[in-house]
N, C-alpha and C positions, 0 to 999 in steps of 0.2 A: 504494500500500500504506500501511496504517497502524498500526504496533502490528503490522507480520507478516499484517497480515487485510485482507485484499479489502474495500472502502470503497468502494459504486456510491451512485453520485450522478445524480438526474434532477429536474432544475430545484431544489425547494426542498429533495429526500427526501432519506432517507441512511440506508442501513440500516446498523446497526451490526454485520449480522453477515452474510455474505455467506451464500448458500443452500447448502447441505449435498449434499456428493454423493450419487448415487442411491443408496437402499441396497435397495429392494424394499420398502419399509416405506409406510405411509401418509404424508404431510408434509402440516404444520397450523403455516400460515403465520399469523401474526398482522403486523397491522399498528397500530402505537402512536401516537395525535395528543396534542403537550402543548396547553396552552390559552394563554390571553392575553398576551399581553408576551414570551413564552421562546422560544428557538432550539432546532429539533430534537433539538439534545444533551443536553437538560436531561432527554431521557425516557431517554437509556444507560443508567441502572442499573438501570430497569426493563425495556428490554431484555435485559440482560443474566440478569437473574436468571428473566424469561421463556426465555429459551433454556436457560438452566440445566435449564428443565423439559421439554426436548425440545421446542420451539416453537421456528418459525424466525420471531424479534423481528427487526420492519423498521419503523424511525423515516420518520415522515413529515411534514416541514416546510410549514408556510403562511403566507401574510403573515396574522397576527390582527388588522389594526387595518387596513389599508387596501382588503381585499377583502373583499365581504357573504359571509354563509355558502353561497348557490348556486353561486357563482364558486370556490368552495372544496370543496363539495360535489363539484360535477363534476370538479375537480382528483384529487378522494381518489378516484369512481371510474374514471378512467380512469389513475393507478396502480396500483389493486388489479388490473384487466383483466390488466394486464403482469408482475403476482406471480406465482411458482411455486409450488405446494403443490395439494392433493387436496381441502383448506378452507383460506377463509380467515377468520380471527377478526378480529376488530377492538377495541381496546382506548382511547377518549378521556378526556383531563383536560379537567376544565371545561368553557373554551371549544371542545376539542376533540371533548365527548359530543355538544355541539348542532351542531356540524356533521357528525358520525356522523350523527346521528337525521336532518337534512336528508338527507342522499344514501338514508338509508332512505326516507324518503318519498318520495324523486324515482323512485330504482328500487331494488329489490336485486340487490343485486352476484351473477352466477353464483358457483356454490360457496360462498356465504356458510356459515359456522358459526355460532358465537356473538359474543354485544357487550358489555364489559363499560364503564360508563359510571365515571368518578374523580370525584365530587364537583363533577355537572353541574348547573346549578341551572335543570334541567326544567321544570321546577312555575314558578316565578314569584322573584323576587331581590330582597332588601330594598335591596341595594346600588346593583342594576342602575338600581331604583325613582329611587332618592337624587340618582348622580351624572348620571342622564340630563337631570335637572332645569335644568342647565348647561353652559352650551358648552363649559367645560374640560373638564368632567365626559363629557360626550360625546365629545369627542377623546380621550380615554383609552381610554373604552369599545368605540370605532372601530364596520365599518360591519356586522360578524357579527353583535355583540351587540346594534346599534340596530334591525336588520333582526331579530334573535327576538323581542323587546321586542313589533315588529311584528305579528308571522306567526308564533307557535309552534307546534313541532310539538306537539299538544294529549296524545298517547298513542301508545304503542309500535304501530307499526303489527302489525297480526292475522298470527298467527302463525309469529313471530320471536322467537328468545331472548335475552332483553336483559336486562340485571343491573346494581344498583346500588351501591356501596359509597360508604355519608360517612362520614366523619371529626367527631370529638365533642368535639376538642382546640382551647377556644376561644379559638387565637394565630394573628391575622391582623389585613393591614391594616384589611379590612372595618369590624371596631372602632371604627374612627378616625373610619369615612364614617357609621355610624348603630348604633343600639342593635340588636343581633342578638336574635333568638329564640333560648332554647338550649332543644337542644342544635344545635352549629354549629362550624365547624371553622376560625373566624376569619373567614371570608371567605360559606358560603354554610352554610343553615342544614339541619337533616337533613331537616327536611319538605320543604323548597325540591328533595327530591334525589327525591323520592317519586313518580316519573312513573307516573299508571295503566299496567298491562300490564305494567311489567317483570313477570322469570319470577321473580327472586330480588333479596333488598333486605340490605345488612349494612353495619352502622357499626361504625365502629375507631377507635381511641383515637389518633388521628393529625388534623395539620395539615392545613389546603390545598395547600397544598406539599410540605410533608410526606410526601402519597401516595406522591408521585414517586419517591422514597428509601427506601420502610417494606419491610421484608423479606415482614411480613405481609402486607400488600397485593398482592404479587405472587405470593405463593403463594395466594392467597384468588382473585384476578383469574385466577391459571391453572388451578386448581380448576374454578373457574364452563364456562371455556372448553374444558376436557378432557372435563369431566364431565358438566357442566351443572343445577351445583349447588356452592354455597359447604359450606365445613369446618367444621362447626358445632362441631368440637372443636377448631379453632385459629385463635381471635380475640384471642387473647395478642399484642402488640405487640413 
């Protein structure tokens, strides 16, 4: 137990919220990947504030730097397989959208819903560009991001409901590594977020990280996933 609440644990996942008893109702499981460098925890308050909306938020951990995205891909679906609910949605940061879109191209998950992507840099990465250049730079970037750099998924695969949200708030290390295009959210730039096919595209006045945290963002992200359609009246931060 943790905090009073059931805490299931299977290899890296961790849902922060345990599944909901039966009620007779529909259940619209989501499940939430963070990206690069972060420990599953780091997505709780977006879990959180996802369940808030009647979704059952389930964190799911991966190694980001020492497994390529297939290894990871086939991880996320053979957790979703063992999810409860009627749909499942899916929710990735960053490095977590590109290994979403991998496992969509390998297969789609039964019961799939919708996908909402945090500030994926789909399209191509000025950053990714920069630090691949060097071997330090490549051991940061580890073997997901060396492995898209490779073999990207080029476009949403045909019809699947896939949604984007960047961030326009340009405070991030990215900075540091090279001169950004703006508009850009510190770390990846809003064109870089612009994958053909998505169904729905929206930027918010929010960080890279930032998303993780933004109230907005997670009622914009569970909009998309309920509805399937972003809140065109509440982009207010």
């Amino acid at each position: 137990m943790h905090g009073g609440r059931a805490v299931h644990r299977i290899g890296q996942s961790a849902p922060f919220c345990a599944p909901p008893p039966f009620s007779g109702h529909r259940l619209d499981t989501v499940i939430v990947l963070h990206g690069l460098w972060f420990p599953a925890a780091i997505v709780g308050p977006l879990c959180r504030r996802l369940g808030a909306l009647g979704l059952n938020a389930v964190a799911f951990g991966y190694p980001t730097v020492r497994r390529d995205l297939d290894h990871n891909a086939r991880a996320l679906a053979a957790f979703a397989a063992c999810m409860p609910g009627d749909r499942l949605h899916f929710v990735g940061h960053s490095l977590g959208g590109l290994v979403l879109l991998r496992m969509l191209a390998m297969a789609v998950p039964r019961r799939l819903g919708r996908v909402v992507l945090l500030g994926s840099p789909c399209v191509e990465s000025r950053v990714l560009d920069v630090l691949s250049r060097c071997a330090a730079g490549r051991a940061v970037l580890g073997a997901g991001l060396a492995q898209w750099r490779r073999t990207p998924v080029r476009s949403v695969p045909a019809g699947l409901a896939v949604a984007g949200i960047a961030g326009n708030r340009a405070w991030g290390m990215g900075r540091l590594v090279v001169r950004l295009e703006p508009p850009h959210d510190g770390v990846v730039c809003v064109a870089e977020t612009r994958l053909p096919g998505l169904s729905d595209h929206l930027t918010l006045a929010v960080t890279h990280s930032g998303m993780l945290f933004s109230g907005v963002v997670a009622r914009q992200a569970g909009a998309f996933l309920l509805r399937g359609r972003f809140d065109r009246g509440g982009e207010a931060p």
